[in-house]
Kinemage of the C-alpha trace (Angstrom):
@kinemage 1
@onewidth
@group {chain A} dominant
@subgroup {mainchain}
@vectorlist {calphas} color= white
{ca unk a 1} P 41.364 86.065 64.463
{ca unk a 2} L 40.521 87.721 61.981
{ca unk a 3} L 38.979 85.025 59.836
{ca unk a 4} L 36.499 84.199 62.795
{ca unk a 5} L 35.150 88.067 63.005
{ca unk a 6} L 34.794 88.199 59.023
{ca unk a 7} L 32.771 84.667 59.432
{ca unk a 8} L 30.961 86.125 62.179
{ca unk a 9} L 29.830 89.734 60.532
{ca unk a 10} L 29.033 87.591 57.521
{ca unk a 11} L 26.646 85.290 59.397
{ca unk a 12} L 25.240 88.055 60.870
{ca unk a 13} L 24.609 90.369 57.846
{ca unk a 14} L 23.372 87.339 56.090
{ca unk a 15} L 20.499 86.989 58.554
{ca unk a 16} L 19.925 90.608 59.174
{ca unk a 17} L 19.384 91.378 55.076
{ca unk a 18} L 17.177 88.678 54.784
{ca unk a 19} L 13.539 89.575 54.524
{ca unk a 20} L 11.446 89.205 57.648
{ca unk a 21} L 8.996 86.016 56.749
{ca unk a 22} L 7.112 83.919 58.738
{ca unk a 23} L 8.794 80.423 59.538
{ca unk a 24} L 8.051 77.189 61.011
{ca unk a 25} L 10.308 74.735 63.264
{ca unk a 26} L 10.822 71.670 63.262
{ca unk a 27} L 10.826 71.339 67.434
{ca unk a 28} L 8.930 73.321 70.022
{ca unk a 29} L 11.374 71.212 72.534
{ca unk a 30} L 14.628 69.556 73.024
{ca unk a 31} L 17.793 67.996 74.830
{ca unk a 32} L 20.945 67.206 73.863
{ca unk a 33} L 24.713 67.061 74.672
{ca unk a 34} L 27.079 69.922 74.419
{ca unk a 35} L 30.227 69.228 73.600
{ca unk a 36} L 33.689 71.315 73.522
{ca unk a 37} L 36.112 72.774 76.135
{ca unk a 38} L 32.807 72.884 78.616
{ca unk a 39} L 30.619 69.982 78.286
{ca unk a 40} L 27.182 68.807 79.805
{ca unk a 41} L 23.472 68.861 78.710
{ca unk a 42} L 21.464 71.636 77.166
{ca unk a 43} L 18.099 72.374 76.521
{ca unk a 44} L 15.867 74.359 74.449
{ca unk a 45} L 12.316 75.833 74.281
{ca unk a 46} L 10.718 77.917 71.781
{ca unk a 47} L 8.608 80.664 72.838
{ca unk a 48} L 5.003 81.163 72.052
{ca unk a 49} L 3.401 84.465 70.789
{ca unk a 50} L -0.123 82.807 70.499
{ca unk a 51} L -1.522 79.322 70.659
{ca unk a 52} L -0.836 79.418 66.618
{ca unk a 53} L 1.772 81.351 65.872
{ca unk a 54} L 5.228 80.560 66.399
{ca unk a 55} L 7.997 83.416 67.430
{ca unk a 56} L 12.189 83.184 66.697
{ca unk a 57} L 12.756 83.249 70.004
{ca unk a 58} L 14.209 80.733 72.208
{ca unk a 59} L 15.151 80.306 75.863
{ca unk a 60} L 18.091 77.833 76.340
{ca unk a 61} L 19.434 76.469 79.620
{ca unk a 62} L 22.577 74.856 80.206
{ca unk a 63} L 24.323 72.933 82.836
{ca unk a 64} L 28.320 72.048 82.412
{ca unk a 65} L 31.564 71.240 83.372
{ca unk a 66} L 34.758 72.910 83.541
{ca unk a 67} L 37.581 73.886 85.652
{ca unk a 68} L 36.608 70.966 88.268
{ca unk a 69} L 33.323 71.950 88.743
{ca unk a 70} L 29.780 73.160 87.317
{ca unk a 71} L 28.435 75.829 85.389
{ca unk a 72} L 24.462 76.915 84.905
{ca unk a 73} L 23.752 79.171 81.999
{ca unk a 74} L 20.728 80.092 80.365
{ca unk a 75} L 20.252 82.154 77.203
{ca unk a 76} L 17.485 83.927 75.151
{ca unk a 77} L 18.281 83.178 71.134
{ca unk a 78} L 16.872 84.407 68.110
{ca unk a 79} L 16.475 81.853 65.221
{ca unk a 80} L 16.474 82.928 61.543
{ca unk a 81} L 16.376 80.020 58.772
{ca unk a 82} L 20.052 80.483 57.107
{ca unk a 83} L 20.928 80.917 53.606
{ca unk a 84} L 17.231 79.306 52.369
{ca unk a 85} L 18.014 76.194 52.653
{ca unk a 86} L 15.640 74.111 54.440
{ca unk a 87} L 16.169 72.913 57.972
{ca unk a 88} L 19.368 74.926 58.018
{ca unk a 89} L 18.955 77.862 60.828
{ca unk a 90} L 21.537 80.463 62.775
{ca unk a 91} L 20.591 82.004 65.655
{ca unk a 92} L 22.431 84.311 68.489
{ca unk a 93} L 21.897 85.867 71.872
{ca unk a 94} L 22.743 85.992 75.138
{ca unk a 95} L 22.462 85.473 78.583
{ca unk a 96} L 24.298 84.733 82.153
{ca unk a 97} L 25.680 82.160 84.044
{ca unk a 98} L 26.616 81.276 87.752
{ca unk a 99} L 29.264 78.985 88.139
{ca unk a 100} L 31.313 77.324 91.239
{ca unk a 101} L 35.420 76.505 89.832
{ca unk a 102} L 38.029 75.089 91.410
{ca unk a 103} L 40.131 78.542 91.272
{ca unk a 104} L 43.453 76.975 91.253
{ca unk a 105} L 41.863 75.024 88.036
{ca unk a 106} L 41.179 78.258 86.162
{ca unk a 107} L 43.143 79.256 82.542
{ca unk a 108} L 43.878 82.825 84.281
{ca unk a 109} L 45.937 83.845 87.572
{ca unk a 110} L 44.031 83.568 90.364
{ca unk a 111} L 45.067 84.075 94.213
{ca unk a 112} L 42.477 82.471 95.556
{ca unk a 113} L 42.922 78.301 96.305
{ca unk a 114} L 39.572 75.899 96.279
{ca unk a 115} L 36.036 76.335 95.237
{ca unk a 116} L 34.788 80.023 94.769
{ca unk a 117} L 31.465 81.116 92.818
{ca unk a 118} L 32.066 83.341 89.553
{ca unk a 119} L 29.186 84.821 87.489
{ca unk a 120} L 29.204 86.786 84.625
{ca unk a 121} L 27.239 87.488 80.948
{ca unk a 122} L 27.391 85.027 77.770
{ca unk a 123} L 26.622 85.602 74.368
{ca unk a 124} L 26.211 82.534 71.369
{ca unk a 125} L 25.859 82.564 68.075
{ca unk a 126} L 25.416 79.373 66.329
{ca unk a 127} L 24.502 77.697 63.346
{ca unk a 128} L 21.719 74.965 63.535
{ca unk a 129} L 20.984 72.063 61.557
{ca unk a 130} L 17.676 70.071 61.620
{ca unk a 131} L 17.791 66.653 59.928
{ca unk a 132} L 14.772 66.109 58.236
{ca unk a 133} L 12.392 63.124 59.055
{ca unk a 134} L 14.224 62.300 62.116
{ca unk a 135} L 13.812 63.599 65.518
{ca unk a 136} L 17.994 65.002 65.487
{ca unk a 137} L 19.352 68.775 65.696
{ca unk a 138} L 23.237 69.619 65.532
{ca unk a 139} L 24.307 73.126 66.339
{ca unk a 140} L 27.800 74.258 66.344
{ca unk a 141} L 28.022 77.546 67.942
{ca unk a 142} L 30.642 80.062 69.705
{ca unk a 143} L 29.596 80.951 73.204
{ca unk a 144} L 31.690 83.923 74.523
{ca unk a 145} L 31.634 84.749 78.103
{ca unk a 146} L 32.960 87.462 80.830
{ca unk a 147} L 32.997 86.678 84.483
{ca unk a 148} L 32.049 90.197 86.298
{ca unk a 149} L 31.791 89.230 89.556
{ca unk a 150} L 34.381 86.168 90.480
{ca unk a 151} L 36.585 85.019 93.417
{ca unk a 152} L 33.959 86.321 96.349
{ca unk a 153} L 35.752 86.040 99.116
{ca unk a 154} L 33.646 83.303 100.381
């Protein structure tokens, strides 16, 4: 446990001390799979500033599976190119999601029997790879999350 934090304050001092330049991507757009304890598809847009100039900023959505049924997430990232090395990026954020689990299904005690709606706030962080010359990303991230509002009595 405490490996992962020292890995994590690392990545993000890392990107934090590096100096603020100007950077291009490699994508504007994609899809992909996500893989992991919740799986599904993902996709990812990069924001605009102006017609020209390209921001850090990126809004992901999510759909996946988990728990015997279906989760929606979306994010907003910020991308920094990692350690100078080309094509190489980590980014980090946060966001919600609204989800529908089979309560029974679900890793903590629960009362409540069937499908009930939980919703709550997300955060990633993530390292990003871009493969040069061909049209293939591969992130691995950590994607945290807290239900808030879960079993609704419906």
């Amino acid at each position: 446990m405490i490996k992962s934090r020292f890995i994590i304050i690392l990545i993000i001092a890392t990107t934090t001390l590096q100096s603020l330049y100007a950077w291009d991507y490699d994508y504007e757009f994609g899809i992909g799979a996500r893989l992991g304890l919740s799986y599904g598809i993902n996709a990812k847009y990069f924001l605009r500033l102006h017609p020209t100039t390209r921001v850090h900023n990126a809004l992901e959505g999510m759909l996946t599976t988990r728990y015997e049924g279906g989760n929606a997430t979306v994010l907003f990232e910020h991308h920094r190119s990692a350690f100078h090395t080309d094509g190489l990026n980590v980014y980090f954020g946060g966001g919600a999601h609204f989800a529908v689990w089979n309560s029974s299904a679900v890793d903590w005690e629960t009362e409540k029997i069937g499908y009930h709606p939980y919703t709550g706030l997300d955060a990633i962080i993530g390292l990003e790879y871009i493969f040069p010359d061909l049209p293939i990303a591969i992130d691995l991230d950590w994607k945290p999350m807290a239900n808030f509002v879960s079993d609704l009595n419906l």
